[in-house]
PAGUSE-676309 format. One record per residue: residue number from 1; residue in three letters; z, x, y of N, C-alpha, C in turn. Coordinates in steps of 0.02 Angstrom, whole numbers, plus 32768, in hexadecimal, padded with zeros to 4 digits. Example, Ala and Ser with C-alpha at 12.3 -4.5 7.8 and 13.67 -1.06 7.14 Angstrom:
+-----+------+------+------+------+-------+-------+-------+------+------+------+
: seq : type : n_pz : n_px : n_py : ca_pz : ca_px : ca_py : c_pz : c_px : c_py :
+-----+------+------+------+------+-------+-------+-------+------+------+------+
:   1 :  ALA : 8186 : 8294 : 7EE4 :  8186 :  8267 :  7F1F : 8186 : 8294 : 7F5B :
:   2 :  SER : 8162 : 8282 : 7F90 :  8165 :  82AC :  7FCB : 818A : 8285 : 8002 :
+-----+------+------+------+------+-------+-------+-------+------+------+------+
END
This chain:
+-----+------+------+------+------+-------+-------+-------+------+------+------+
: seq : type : n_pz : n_px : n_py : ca_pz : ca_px : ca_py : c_pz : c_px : c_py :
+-----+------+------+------+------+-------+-------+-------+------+------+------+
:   1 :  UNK : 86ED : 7C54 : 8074 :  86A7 :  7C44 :  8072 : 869B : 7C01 : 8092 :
:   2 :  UNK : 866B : 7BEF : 80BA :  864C :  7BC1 :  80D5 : 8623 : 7B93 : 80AD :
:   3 :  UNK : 862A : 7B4E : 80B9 :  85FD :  7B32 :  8090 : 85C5 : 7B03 : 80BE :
:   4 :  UNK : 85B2 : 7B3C : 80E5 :  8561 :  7B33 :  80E9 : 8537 : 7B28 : 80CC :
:   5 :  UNK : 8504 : 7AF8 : 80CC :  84C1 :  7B10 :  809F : 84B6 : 7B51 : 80A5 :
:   6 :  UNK : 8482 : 7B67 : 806B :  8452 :  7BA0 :  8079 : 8420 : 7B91 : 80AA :
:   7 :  UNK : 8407 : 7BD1 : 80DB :  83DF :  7BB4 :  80E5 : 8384 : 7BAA : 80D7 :
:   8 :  UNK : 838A : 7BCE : 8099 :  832D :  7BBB :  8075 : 833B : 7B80 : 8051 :
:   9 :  UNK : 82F9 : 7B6C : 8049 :  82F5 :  7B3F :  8017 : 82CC : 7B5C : 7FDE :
:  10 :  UNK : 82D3 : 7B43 : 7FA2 :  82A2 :  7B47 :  7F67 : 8246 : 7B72 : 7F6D :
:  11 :  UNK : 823F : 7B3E : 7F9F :  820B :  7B66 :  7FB9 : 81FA : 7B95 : 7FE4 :
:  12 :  UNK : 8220 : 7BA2 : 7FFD :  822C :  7BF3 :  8026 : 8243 : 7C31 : 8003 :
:  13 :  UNK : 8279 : 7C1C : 7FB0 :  826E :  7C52 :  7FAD : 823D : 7C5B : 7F64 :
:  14 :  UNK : 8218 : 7C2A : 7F53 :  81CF :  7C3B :  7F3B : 8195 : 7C54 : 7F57 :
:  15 :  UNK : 8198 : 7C51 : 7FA1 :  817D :  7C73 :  7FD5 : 8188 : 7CAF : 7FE1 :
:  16 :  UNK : 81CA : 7CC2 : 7FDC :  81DA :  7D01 :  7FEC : 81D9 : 7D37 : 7F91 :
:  17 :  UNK : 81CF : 7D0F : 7F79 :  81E3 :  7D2D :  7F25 : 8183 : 7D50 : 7F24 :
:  18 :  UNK : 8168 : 7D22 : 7F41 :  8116 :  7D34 :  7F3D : 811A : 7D4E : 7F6C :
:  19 :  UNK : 8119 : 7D52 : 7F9F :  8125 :  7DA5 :  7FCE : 8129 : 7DE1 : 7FBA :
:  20 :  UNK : 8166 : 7DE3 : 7F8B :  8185 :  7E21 :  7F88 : 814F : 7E37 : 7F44 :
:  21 :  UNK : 814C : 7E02 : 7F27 :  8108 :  7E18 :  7EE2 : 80C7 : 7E2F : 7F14 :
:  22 :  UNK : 80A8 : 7E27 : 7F2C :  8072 :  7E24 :  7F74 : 8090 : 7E79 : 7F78 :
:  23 :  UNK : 80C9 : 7E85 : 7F9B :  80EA :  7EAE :  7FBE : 80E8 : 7EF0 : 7F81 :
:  24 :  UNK : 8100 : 7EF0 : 7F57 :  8106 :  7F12 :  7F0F : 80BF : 7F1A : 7F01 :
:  25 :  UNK : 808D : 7EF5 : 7F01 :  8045 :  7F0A :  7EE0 : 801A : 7F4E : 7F13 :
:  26 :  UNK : 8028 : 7F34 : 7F4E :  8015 :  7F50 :  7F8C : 8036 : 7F90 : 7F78 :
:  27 :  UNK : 8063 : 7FA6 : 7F7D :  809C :  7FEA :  7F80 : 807D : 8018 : 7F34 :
:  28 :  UNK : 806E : 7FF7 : 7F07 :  8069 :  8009 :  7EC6 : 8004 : 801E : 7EE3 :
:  29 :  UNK : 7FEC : 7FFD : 7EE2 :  7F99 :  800D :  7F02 : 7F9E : 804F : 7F3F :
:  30 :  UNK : 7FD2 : 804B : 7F66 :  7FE4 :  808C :  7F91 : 7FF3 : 80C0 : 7F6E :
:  31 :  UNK : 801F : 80BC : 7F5F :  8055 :  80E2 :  7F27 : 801F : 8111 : 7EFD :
:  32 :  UNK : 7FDB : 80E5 : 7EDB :  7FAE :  8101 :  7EB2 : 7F7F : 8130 : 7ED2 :
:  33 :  UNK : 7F5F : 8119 : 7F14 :  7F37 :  8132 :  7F55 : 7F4B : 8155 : 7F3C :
:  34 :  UNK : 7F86 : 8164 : 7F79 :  7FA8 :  81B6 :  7F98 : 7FA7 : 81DA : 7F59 :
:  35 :  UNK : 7FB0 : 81DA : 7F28 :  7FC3 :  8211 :  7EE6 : 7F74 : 8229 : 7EDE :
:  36 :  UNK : 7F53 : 81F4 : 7ED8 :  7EF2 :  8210 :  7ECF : 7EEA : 823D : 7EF6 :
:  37 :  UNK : 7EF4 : 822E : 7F44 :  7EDD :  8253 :  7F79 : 7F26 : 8294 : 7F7E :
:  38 :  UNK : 7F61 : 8296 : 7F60 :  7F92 :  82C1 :  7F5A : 7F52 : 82F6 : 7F3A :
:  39 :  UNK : 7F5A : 82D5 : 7EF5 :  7F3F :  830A :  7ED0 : 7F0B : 8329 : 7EDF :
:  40 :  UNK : 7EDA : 8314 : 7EF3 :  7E83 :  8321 :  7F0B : 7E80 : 834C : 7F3A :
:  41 :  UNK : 7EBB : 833B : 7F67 :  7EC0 :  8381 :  7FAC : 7ECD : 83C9 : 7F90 :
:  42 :  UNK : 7F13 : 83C2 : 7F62 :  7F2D :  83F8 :  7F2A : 7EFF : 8422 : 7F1A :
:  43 :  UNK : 7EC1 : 83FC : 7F10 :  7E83 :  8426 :  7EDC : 7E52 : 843F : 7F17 :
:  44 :  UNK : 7E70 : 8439 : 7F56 :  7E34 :  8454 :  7F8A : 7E38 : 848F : 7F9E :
:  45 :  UNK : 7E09 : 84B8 : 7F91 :  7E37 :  8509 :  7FA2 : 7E06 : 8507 : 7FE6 :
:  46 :  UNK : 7E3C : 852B : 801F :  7E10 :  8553 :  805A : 7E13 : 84FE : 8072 :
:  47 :  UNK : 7DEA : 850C : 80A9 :  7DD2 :  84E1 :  80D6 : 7D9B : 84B8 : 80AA :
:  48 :  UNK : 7DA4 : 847A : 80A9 :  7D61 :  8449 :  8090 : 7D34 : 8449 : 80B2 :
:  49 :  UNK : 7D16 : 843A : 805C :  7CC9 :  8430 :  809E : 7CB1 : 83E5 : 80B0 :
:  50 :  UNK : 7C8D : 83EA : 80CB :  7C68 :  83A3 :  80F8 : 7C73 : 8364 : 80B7 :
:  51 :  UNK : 7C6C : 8375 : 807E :  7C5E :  834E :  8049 : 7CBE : 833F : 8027 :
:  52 :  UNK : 7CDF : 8358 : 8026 :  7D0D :  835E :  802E : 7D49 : 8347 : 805A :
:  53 :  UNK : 7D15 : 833E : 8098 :  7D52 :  8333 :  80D5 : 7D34 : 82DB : 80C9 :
:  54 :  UNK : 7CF4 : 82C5 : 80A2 :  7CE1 :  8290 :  80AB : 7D08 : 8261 : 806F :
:  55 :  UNK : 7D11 : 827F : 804A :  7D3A :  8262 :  8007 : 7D7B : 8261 : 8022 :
:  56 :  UNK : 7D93 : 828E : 8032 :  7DCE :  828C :  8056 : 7DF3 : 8246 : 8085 :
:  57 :  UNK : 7DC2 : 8245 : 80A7 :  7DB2 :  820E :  80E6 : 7DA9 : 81CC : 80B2 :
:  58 :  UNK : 7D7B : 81C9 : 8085 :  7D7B :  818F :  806B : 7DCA : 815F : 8041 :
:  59 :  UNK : 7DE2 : 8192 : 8032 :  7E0E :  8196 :  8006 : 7E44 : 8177 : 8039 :
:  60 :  UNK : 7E5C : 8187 : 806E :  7E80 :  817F :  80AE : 7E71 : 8132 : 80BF :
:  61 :  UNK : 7E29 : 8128 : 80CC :  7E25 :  80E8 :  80D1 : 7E39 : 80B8 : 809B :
:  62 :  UNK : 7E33 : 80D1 : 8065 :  7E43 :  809C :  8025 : 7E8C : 8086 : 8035 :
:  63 :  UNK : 7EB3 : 80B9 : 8049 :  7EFD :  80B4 :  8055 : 7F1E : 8090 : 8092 :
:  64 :  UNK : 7EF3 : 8097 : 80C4 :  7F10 :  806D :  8111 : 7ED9 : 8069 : 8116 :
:  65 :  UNK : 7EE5 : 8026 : 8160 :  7EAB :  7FFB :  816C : 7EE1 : 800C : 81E0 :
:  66 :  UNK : 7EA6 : 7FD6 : 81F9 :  7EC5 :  7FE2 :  823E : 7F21 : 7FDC : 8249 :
:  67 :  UNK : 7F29 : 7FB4 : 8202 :  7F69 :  7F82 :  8220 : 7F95 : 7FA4 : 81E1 :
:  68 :  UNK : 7F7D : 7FD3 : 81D4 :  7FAF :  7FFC :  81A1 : 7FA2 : 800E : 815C :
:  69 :  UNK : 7FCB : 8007 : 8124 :  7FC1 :  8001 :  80EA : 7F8A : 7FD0 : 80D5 :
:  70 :  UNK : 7F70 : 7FE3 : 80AC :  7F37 :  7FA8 :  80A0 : 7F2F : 7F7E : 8072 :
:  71 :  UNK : 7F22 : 7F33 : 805C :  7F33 :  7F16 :  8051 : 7F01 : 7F11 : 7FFD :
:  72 :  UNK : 7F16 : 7F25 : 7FC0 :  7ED8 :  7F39 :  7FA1 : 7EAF : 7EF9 : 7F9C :
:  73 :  UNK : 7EBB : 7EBA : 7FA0 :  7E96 :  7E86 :  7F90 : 7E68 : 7E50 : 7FCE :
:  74 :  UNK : 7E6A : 7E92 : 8001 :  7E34 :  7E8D :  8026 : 7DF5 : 7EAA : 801A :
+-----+------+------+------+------+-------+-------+-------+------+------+------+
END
């Protein structure tokens, strides 16, 4: 073993510790989406209708935004 420093400091990885909490809330708010809109399609028999394809669509947006997954605390 090398006795390099590490190289974070204290505050990088309190930075990165709130990331991954950030990162975890995000996934868990997805995670919840997709199962709503899982289930809601499940219950669509035949082709939807207009009202349907609009809930649908809404639901999609709740979940991604241009730049991907979406961020719920926007």
């Amino acid at each position: 073993m090398s006795e390099e420093p590490v190289p974070y400091t204290i505050t990088d990885a309190g930075a990165l510790a709130l990331r991954v909490t950030e990162l975890e809330h995000i996934l868990r708010h997805f995670d919840r989406a997709s199962m709503d809109l899982h289930l809601y399609v499940r219950g669509v028999d035949k082709m939807p209708t207009p009202e349907e394809w609009g809930l649908i669509r809404a639901q999609i947006q709740e979940m991604v935004d241009a730049y991907g997954p979406r961020n719920p605390n926007r």
